[in-house]
C-alpha positions in Angstrom: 0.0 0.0 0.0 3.1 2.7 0.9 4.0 4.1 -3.1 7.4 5.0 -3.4 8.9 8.2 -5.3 9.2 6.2 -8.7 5.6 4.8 -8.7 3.5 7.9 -7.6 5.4 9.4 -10.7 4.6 6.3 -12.9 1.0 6.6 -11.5 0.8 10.3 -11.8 2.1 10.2 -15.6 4.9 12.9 -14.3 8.7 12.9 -13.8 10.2 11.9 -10.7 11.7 15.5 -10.1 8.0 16.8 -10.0 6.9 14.6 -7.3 10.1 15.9 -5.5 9.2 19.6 -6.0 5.6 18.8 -4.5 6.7 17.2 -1.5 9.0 19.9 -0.9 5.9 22.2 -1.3 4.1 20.6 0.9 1.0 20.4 -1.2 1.2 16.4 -1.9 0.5 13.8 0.9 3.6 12.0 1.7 5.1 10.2 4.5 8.8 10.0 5.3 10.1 6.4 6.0 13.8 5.5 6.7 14.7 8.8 5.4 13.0 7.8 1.8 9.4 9.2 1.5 6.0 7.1 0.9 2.6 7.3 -0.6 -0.6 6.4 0.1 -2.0 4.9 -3.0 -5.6 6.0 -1.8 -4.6 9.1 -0.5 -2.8 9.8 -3.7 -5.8 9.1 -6.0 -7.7 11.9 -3.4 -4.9 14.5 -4.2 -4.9 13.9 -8.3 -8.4 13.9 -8.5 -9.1 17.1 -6.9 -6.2 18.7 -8.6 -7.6 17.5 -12.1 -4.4 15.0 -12.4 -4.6 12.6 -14.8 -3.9 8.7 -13.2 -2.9 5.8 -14.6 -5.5 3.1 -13.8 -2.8 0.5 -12.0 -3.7 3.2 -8.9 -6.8 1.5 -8.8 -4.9 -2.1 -8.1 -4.3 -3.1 -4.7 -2.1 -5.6 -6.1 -2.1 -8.1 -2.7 -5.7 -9.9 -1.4 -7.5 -9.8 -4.6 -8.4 -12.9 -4.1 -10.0 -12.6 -0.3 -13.5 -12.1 0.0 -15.2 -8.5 0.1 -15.6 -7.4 3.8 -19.1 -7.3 5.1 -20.7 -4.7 6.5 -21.8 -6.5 9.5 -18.5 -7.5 10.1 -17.1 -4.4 9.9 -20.1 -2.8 12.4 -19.6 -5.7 14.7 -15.5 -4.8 14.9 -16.1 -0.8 15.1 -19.2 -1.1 17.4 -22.3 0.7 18.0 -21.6 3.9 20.8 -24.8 6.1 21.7 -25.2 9.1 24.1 -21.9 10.7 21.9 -21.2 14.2 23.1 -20.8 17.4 20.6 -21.9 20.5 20.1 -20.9 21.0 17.0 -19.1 19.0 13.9 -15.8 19.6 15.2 -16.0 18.5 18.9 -18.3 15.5 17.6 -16.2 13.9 15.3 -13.4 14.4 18.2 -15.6 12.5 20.6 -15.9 10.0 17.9 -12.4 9.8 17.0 -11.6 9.2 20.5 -14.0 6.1 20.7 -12.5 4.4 18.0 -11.0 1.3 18.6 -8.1 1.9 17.0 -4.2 0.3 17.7 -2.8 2.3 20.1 0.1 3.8 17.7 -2.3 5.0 15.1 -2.0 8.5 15.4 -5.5 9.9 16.6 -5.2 13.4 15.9 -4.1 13.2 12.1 -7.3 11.2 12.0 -9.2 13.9 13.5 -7.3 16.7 11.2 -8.0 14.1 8.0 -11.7 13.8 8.9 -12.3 17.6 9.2 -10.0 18.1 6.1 -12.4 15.9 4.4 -15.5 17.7 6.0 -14.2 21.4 4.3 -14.2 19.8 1.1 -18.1 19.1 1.6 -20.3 17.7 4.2 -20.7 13.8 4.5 -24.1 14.2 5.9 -26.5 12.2 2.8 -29.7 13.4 4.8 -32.4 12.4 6.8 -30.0 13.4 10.1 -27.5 10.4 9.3 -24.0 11.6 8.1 -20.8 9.2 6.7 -17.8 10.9 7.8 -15.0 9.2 6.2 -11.9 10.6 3.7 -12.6 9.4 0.0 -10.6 6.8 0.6 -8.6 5.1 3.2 -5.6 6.8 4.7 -2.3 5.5 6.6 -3.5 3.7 9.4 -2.1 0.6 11.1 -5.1 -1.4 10.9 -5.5 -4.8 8.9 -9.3 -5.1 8.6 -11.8 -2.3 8.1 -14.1 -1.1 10.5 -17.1 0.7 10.9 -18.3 2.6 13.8 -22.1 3.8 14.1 -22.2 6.6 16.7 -25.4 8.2 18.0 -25.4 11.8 19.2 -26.7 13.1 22.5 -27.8 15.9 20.6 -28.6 16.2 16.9 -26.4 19.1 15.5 -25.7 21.2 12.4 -23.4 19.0 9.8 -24.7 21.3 6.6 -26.4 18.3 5.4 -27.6 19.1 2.0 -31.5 19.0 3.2 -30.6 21.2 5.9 -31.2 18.6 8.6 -29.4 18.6 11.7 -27.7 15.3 12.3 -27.5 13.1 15.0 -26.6 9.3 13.6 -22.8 9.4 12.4 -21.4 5.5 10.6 -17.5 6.5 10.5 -15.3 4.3 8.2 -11.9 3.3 8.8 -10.3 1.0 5.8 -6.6 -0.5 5.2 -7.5 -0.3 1.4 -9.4 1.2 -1.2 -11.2 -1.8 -2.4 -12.9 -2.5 1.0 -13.2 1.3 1.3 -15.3 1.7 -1.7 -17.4 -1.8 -1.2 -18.3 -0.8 2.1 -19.4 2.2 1.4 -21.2 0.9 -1.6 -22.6 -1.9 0.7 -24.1 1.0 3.6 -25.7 3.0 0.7 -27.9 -0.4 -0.5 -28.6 -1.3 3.2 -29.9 2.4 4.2 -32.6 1.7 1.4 -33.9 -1.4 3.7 -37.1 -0.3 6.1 -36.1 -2.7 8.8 -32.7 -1.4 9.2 -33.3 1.9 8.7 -36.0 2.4 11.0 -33.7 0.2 13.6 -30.8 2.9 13.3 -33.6 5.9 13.2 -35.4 4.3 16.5 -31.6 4.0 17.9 -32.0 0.4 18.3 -30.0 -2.1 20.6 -26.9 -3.1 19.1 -28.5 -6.9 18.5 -31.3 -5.1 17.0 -29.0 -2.8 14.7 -26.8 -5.7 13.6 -29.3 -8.7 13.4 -31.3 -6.4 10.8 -28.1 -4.9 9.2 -27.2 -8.8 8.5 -30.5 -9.5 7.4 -30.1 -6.4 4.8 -26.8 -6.8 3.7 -27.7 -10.7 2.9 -29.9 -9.7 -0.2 -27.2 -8.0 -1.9 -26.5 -11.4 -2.8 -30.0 -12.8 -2.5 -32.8 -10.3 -3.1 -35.9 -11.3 -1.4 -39.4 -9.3 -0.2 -38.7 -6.8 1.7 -39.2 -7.3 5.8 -41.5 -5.8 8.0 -39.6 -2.2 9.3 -38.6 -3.0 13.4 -40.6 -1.1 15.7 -37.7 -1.3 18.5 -38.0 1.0 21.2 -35.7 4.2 21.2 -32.7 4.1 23.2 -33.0 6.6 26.7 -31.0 9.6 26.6 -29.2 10.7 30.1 
């Protein structure tokens, strides 16, 4: 996953001397390794595309686990967890509360998380509506984590994300991912299982975390195998306190 000098300037279609000038600018993400400096393969399609850069399409390649089996999202819920009562006023000191509640290894660095998140949130809010918002970077980021997890955090309060329908939000799924492929499936995966009633109305109601993950498997189990839809679950709402 790290990119060395040589194949960010293969991927990039540029000379090795530019991607030296634009680390020494500071405007491309790199990481400085044994004195020789790394890329994030995800992180570097992030910075091309929003510079307009043209890529070559091996940056799509993860080139190792091809072969393993997509993660699931239930899988990835059950690893991050389910966290209610979150504190935050606003955007900022929420996604701090949520960063903090991560379970993360303990040398991942949490504040570049937190900086990489909000970076992520100036670009344009992750809230999709309906007071439920996907904070995440467009793709994964350097983190020492082997499998990818997602955390589903409710809010004390529901608070201004500048949601597109103007919503406040209060329901936040964060995604941490060691590669882009799991990344994007996951994220493709929570977009299909947000249409289901049962689940939805399980995460709107603030469900139990059996609740939310029984009906999140029972979603995510017709990507495969589309059935009738299931009755929406009428669970009680979670206290507050």
């Amino acid at each position: 996953m790290k990119l060395t000098v040589r194949d960010a300037a293969r991927l990039l279609f540029v000379s090795e001397k530019s991607i030296y000038r634009w680390i020494k600018q500071g405007v491309i993400p790199a990481y400085q390794v044994n004195e020789q400096y790394r890329f994030n393969r995800a992180e570097l399609l992030e910075w091309a595309t929003s510079r307009k850069i043209q890529v070559s399409p091996e940056i799509f390649v993860e080139g190792q686990n091809t072969e393993s089996p997509p993660p699931t999202l239930a899988g990835a819920l059950r690893d991050g967890g389910v966290h209610y009562r979150i504190c935050g006023a606003d955007k900022a000191s929420a996604l701090h509360s949520i960063v903090d509640i991560l379970r993360l290894p303990e040398e991942v660095d949490r504040s570049f998380l937190y900086q990489v998140l909000m970076a992520r949130e100036a670009l344009g809010s992750t809230g999709i509506g309906g007071g439920i918002a996907i904070p995440h970077v467009r793709n994964p980021i350097v983190l020492h984590v082997t499998k990818p997890m997602v955390t589903l955090c409710f809010l004390e309060k529901p608070i201004d994300f500048g949601a597109l329908d103007g919503q406040p939000v209060d329901i936040l799924f964060t995604f941490i991912s060691p590669t882009v492929r799991a990344h994007l499936q996951l994220l493709s995966r929570l977009a299909f299982v947000l249409r289901d009633a049962a689940f939805k109305s399980a995460v709107l109601q603030y469900a139990s975390r059996d609740e939310i993950l029984n009906s999140l498997q029972s979603a995510e189990s017709r990507i495969l195998a589309p059935q009738q839809p299931t009755p929406a679950d009428h669970s009680q709402v979670a206290p507050c306190g």
